[in-house]
C-alpha positions in Angstrom: 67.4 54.1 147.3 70.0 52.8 144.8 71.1 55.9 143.9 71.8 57.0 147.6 74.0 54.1 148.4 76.4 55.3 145.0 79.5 57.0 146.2 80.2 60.8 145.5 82.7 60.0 143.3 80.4 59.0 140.9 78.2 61.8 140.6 81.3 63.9 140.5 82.8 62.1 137.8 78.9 61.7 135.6 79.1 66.0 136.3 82.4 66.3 134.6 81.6 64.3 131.6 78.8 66.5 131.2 80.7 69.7 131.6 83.8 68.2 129.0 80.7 67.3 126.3 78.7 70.8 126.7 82.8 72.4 126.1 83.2 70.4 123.4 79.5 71.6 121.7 80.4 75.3 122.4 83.8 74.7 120.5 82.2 72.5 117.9 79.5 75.6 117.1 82.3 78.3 117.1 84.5 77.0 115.2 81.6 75.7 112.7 79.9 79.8 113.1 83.5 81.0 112.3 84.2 78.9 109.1 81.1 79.8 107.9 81.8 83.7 108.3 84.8 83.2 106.2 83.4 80.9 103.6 80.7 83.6 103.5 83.0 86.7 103.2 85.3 84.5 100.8 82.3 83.8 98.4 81.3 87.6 98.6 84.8 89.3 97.9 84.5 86.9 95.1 81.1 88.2 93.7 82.5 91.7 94.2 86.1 91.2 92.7 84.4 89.4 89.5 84.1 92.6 87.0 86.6 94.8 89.0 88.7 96.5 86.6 90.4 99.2 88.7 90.7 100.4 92.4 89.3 103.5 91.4 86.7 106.0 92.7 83.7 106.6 89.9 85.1 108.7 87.6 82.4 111.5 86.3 82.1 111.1 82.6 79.9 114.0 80.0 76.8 114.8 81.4 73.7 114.2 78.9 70.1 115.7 78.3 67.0 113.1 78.4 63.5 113.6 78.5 61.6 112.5 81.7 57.6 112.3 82.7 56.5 115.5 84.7 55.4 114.8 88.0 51.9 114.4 86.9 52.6 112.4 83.9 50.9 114.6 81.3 54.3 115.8 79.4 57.9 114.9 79.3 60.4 117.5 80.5 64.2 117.6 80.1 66.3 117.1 82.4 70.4 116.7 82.7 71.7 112.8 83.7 75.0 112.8 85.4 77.2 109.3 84.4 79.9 108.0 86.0 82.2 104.9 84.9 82.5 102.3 88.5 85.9 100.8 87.8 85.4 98.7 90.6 82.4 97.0 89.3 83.0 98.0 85.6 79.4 99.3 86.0 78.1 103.0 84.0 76.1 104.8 87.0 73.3 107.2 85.4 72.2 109.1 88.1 69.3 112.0 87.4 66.0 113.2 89.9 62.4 112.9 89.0 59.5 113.1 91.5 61.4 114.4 93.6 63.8 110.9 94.0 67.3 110.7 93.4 67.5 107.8 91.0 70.9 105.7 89.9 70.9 103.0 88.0 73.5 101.1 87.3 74.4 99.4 83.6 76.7 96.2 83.5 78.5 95.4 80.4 75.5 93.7 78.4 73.2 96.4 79.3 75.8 98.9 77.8 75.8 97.4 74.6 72.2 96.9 74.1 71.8 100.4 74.2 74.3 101.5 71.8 73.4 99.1 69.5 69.7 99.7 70.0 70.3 103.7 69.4 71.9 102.8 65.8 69.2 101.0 64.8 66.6 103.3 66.4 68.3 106.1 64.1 68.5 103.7 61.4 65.0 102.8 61.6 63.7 106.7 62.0 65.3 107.5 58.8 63.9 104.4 57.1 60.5 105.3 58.4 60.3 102.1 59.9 58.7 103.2 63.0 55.4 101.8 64.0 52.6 104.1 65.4 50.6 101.6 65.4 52.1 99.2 67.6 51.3 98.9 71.6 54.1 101.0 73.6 54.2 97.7 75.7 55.7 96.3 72.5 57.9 99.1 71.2 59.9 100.0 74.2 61.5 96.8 74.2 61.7 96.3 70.5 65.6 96.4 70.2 65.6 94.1 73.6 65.9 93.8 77.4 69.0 92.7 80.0 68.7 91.2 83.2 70.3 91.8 86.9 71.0 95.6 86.7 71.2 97.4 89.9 69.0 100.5 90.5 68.9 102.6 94.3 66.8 105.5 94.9 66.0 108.0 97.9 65.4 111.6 98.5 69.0 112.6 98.2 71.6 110.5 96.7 73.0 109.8 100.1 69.5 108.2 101.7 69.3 105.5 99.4 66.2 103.2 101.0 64.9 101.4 97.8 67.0 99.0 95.8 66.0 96.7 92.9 67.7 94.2 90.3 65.3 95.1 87.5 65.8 94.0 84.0 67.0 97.3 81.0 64.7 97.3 77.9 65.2 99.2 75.0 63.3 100.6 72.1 61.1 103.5 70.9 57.8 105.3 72.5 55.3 107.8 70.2 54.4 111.3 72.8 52.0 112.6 70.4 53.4 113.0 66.6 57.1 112.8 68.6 58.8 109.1 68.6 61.6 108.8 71.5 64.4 106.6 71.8 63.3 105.3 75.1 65.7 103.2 77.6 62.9 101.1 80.1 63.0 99.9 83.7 60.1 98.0 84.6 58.1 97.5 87.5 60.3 95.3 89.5 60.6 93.9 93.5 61.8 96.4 95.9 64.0 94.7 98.2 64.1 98.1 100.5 60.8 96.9 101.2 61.8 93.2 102.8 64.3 95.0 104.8 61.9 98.0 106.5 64.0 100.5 104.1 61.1 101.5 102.4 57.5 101.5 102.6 56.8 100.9 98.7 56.6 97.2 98.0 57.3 97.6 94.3 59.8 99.9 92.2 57.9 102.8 90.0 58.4 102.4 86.0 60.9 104.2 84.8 61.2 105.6 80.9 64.3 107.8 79.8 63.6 109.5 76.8 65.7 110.4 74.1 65.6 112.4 70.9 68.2 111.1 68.1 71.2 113.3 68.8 70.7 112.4 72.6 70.8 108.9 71.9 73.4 108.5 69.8 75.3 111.2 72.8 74.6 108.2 75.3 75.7 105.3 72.9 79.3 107.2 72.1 79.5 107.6 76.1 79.1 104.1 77.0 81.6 102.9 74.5 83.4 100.5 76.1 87.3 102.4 74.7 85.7 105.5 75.6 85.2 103.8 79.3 88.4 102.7 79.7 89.9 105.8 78.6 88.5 107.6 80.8 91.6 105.9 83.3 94.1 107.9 82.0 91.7 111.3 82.9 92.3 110.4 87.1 94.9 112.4 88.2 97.6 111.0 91.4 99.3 113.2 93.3 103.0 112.7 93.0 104.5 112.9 96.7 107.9 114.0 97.7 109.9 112.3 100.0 110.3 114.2 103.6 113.7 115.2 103.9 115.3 114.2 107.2 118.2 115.8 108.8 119.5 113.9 112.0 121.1 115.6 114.5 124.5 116.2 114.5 127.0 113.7 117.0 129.8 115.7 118.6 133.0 113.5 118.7 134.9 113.3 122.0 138.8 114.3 121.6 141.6 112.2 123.5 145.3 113.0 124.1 146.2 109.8 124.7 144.0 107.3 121.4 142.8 104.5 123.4 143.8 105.4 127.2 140.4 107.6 127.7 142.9 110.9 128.6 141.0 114.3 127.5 142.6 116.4 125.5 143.3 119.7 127.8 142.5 122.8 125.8 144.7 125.6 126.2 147.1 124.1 128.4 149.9 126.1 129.2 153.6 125.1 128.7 155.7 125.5 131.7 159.1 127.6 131.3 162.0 127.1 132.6 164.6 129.9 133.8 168.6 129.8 133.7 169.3 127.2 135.9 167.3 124.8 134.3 164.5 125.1 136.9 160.8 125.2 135.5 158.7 128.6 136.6 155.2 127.7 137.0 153.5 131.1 134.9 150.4 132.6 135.5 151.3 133.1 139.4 154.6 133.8 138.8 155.8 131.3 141.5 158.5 129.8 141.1 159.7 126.2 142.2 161.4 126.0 145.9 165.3 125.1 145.0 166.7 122.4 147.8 169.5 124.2 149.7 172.4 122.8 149.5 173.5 120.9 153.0 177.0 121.4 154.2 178.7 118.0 154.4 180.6 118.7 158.0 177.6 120.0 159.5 176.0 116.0 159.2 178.5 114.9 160.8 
């Protein structure tokens, strides 16, 4: 055949075009996987960094008392909320337990002020006795409004977290009996624990704070937004001293003779010299051996 008659050469040369091309696809895809890493982690830091305020842990703000459906729904009992301000997020965290979940739910800025306003006018409103009986709870417990894109996680403890939701905040008032409640809402809303094999509910479980008038005007003066930011000035840094240091002290050589690398000799003794102007070695008492004298004639 054709192909039999071709020199090596040119199979050799068709194998390293194909090895240079499948290099260059492998760099192509790395460097194309890479740049989209960073664009990704870029655009993230970004969507975090957008309401940060401080690099601050969540600071732990008054606790309050609300009202929350038993475990068989038939009554409301109260229980204390913890809230914390999220500098890092300029998020309020209201964290409290009910059937037997550990619930926190996060309020941006716009959900903050609907409920203080909402509270005024839910006071306002009580003693005007503007508050309809009559009307559908479906319709009252969002009467003063709703926000979107809040955050809520919940779990057994508050450190197994498996359900997570972005449900809209509602706010209005709820009749129990003869009783109207200021009542802040979380509605039904996707679980995206559930998408992920977190959790085995597809859907988040209704959630209604209640709140008598005191309570909710308690909440409203918390999430004050000076009150928030206040609340700075309450975290306490340590103020570190400086380590001392103490280097080790150099001990100096000492030369006789500046410049010529002679010790110094310590206690040297001084040689002494007797009457005929000889020197006497001390310390031995030797003394030095004199020349005799040589007699002149006797040379010769």
């Amino acid at each position: 055949m054709f192909i039999d008659r071709l020199p090596a050469s040119c199979f050799t040369y068709r194998m390293k075009n194909q090895q240079s091309f499948l290099a260059f696809i492998v760099k192509a895809l790395a460097v194309f996987f890479v740049v989209g890493i960073a664009l990704s982690s870029c655009a993230t830091s970004s969507k975090k960094n957008e309401n940060f305020i401080a690099d601050v842990d969540p600071i732990e703000l008054s606790p309050v008392t609300a009202q929350f459906p038993n475990f068989l729904g038939t009554s409301i009992e109260p229980k204390t909320v913890s809230v914390f301000f999220v500098p890092r997020s300029d998020e309020v965290l209201i964290q409290y337990k009910v059937t037997g979940n550990t619930y926190k739910l996060y309020l941006n800025r716009a959900a903050r002020e609907l409920i203080r306003n909402a509270a005024v006018q839910y006071n306002a409103d009580f003693d005007a006795v503007r508050l309809d009986r009559e009307l559908s709870y479906r319709k009252t417990e969002k009467i003063y409004g709703e926000v979107k894109d809040c955050h809520m996680e919940w779990g057994l403890t508050s450190f197994t977290m498996n359900g997570e939701a972005y449900p809209k905040v509602a706010a209005g008032y709820r009749f129990e009996g003869r009783n109207p409640y200021f009542v802040v809402v979380v509605p039904v809303t996707e679980n995206l624990g559930y998408k992920d094999g977190r959790s085995g509910l597809r859907n988040t479980v209704k959630q209604v704070i209640y709140m008598n008038k005191a309570q909710a005007l308690a909440m409203a003066d918390i999430l004050e937004e000076d009150n928030l930011l206040s609340s700075l000035s309450t975290v306490v840094v340590p103020v570190m001293n400086p380590d001392s240091y103490t280097e080790p002290k150099t001990v100096t050589p000492s030369f006789s003779d500046e410049g010529y690398g002679i010790p110094a000799v310590q206690n040297a003794v001084e040689p002494a010299a007797d009457d005929s102007g000889n020197d006497v070695i001390q310390g031995n008492e030797t003394e030095a051996a004199v020349p005799e004298t040589v007699n002149e004639t006797e040379i010769q």
